[in-house]
One Martini backbone bead per residue (centre of mass of N, CA, C, O) as a GRO file, in nm:
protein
  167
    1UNK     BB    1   1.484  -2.016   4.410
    2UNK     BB    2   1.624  -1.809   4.168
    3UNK     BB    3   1.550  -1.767   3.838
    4UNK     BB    4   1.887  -1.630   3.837
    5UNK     BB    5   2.013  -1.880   3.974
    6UNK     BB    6   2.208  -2.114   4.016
    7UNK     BB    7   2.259  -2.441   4.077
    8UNK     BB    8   2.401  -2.647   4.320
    9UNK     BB    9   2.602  -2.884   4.373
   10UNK     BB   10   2.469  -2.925   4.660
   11UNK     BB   11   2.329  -2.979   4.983
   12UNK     BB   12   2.153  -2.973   5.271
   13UNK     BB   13   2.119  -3.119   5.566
   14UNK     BB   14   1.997  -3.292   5.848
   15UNK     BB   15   2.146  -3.304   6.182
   16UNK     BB   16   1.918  -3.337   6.390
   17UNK     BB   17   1.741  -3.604   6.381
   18UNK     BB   18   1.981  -3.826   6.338
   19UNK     BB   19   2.213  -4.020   6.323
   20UNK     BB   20   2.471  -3.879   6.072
   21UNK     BB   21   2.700  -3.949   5.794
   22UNK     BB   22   2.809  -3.612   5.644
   23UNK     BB   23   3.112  -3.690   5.644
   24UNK     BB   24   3.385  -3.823   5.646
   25UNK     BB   25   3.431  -3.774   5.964
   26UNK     BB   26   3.325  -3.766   6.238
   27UNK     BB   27   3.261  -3.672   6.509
   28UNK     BB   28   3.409  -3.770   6.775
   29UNK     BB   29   3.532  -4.090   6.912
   30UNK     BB   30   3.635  -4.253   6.647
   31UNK     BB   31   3.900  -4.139   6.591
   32UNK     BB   32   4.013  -4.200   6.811
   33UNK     BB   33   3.970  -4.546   6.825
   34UNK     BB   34   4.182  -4.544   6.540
   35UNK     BB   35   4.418  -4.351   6.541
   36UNK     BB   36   4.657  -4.649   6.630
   37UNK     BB   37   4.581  -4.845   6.444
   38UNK     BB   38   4.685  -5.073   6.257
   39UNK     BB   39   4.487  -4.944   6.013
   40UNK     BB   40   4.675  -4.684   6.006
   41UNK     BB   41   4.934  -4.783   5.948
   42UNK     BB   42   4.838  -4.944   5.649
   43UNK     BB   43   4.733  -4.716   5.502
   44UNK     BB   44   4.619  -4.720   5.094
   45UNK     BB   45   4.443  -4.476   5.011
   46UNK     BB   46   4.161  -4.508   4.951
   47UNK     BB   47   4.084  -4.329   5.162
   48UNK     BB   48   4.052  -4.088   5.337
   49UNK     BB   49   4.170  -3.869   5.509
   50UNK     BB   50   4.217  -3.728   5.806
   51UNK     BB   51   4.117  -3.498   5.989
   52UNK     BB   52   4.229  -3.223   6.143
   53UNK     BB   53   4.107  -3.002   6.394
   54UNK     BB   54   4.167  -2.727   6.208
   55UNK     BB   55   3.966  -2.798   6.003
   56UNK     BB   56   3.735  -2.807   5.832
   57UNK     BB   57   3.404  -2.848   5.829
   58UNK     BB   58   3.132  -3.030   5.646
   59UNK     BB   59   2.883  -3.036   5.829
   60UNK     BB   60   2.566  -3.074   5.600
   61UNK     BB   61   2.679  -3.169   5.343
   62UNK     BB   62   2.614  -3.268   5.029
   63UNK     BB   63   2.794  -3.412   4.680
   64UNK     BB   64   2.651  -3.568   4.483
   65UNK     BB   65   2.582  -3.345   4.248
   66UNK     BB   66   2.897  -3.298   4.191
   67UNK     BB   67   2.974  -3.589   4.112
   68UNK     BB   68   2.758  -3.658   3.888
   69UNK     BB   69   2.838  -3.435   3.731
   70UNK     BB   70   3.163  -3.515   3.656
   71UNK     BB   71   3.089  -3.761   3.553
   72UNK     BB   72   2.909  -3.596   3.306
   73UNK     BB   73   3.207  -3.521   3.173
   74UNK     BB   74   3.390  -3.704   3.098
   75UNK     BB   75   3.602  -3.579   2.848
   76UNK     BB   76   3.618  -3.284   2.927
   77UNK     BB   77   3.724  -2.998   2.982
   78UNK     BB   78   3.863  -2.895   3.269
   79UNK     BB   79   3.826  -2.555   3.245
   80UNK     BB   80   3.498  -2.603   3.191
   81UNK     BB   81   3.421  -2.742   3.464
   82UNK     BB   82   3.576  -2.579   3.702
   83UNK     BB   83   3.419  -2.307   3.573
   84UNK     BB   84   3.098  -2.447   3.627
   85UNK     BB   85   3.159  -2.515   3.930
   86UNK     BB   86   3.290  -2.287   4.140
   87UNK     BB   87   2.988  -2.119   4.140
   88UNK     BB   88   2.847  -2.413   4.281
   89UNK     BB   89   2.976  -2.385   4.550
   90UNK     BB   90   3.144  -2.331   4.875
   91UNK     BB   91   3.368  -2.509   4.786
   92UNK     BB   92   3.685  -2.687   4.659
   93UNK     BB   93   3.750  -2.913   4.784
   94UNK     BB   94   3.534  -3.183   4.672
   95UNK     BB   95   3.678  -3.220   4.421
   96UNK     BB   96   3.960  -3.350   4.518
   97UNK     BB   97   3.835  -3.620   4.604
   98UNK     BB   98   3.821  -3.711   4.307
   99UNK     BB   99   4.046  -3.542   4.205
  100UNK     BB  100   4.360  -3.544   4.065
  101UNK     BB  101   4.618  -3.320   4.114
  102UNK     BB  102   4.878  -3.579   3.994
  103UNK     BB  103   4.727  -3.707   3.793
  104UNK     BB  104   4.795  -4.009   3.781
  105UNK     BB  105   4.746  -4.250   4.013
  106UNK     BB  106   4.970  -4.472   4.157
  107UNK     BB  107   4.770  -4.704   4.317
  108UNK     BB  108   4.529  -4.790   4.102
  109UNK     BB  109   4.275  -4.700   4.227
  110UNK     BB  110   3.921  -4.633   4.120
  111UNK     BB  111   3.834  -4.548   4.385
  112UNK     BB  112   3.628  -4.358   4.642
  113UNK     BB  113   3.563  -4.345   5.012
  114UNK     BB  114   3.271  -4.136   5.104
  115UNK     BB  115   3.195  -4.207   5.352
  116UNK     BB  116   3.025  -4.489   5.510
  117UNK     BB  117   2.851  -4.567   5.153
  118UNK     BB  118   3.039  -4.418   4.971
  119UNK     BB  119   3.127  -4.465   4.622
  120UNK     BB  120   3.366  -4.340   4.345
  121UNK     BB  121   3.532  -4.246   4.103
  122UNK     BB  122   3.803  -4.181   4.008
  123UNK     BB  123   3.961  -3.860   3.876
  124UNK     BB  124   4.146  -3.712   3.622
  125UNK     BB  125   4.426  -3.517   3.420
  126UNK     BB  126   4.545  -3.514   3.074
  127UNK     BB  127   4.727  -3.365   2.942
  128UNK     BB  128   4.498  -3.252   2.753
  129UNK     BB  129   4.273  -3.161   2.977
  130UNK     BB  130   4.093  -3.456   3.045
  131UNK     BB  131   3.836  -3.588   3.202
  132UNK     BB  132   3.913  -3.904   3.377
  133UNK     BB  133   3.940  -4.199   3.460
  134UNK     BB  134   4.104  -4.429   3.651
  135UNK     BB  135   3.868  -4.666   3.571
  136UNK     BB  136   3.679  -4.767   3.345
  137UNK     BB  137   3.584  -5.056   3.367
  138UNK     BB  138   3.460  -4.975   3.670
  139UNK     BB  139   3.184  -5.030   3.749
  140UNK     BB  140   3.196  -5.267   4.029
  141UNK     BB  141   3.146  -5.316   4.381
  142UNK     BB  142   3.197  -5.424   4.708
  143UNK     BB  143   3.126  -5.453   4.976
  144UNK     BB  144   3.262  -5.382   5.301
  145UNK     BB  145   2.954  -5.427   5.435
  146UNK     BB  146   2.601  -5.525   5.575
  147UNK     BB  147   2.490  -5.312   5.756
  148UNK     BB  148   2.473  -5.101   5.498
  149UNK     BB  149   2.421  -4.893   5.291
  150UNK     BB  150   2.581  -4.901   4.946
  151UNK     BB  151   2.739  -4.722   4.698
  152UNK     BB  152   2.839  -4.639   4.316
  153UNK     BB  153   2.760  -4.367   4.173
  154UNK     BB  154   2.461  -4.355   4.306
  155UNK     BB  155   2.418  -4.692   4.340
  156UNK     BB  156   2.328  -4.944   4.440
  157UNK     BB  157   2.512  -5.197   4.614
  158UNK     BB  158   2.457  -5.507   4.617
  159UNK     BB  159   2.293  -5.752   4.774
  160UNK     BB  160   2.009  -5.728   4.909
  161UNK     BB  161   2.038  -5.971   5.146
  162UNK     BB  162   2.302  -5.848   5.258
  163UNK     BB  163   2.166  -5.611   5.368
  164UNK     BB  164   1.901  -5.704   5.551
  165UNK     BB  165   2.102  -5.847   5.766
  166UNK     BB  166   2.115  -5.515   5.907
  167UNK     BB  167   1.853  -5.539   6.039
   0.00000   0.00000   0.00000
């Protein structure tokens, strides 16, 4: 990178060395198998939906860096920090994952889980346009299974031998 270049919020994963899930949902036939299931007419808003055959697809890009770069900054301008992300994103979708566009959410849930074990925390913007968290006392999460690694704002959660156990 030069050095009069600003740092992207985003990285580059490598897709070809072996499966890896660094997308909402990934391609393949996960989507097929689940998309009529129970679990899906029941969906309660805490993951995101799944995409459309027809949207773009973000497969190879981690924005790990842009989350934790939002979370530090909750409490500052919101015009502020939107204009100090959007030249450093490839696209602005990613913001919105975690960032309600609609005020407090309504539903509640203090976080989204973005991809296969990453959790973040949800956060919205306030009347005064500062970005707040949508559940400040939120600190830590259970995961939803032992087979992998799950993550809570870019720390590993679960106890170690719950983790263990998948392998």
């Amino acid at each position: 990178m030069k050095k009069d270049q600003i740092k992207p919020l985003y990285r580059k994963v490598n897709r070809k060395s072996s499966y890896q899930c660094h997308v909402i949902e990934s391609k393949g036939g996960r989507f097929a198998w689940q998309r009529h299931s129970k679990a899906m007419r029941q969906f309660d808003g805490r993951y995101l939906p799944m995409r459309s055959a027809t949207s773009s697809v973000t497969n190879g890009y981690d924005y790990t860096p842009l989350f934790r770069y939002l979370l530090s900054r909750v409490g500052d301008r919101w015009d502020e920090i939107y204009s100090a992300v959007k030249p450093r994103l490839n696209t602005t979708e990613p913001i919105w994952w975690v960032v309600s566009q609609d005020g407090y959410p309504q539903d509640g849930c203090g976080w989204v889980h973005i991809g296969e074990g990453a959790c973040w925390s949800k956060l919205w913007i306030d009347a005064e346009g500062r970005l707040r968290k949508v559940d400040p006392m939120l600190s830590n999460i259970s995961p939803d299974c032992s087979c992998h690694t799950h993550s809570f704002n870019g720390s590993r959660i679960g106890s170690l031998s719950t983790q263990r156990k998948g392998l």
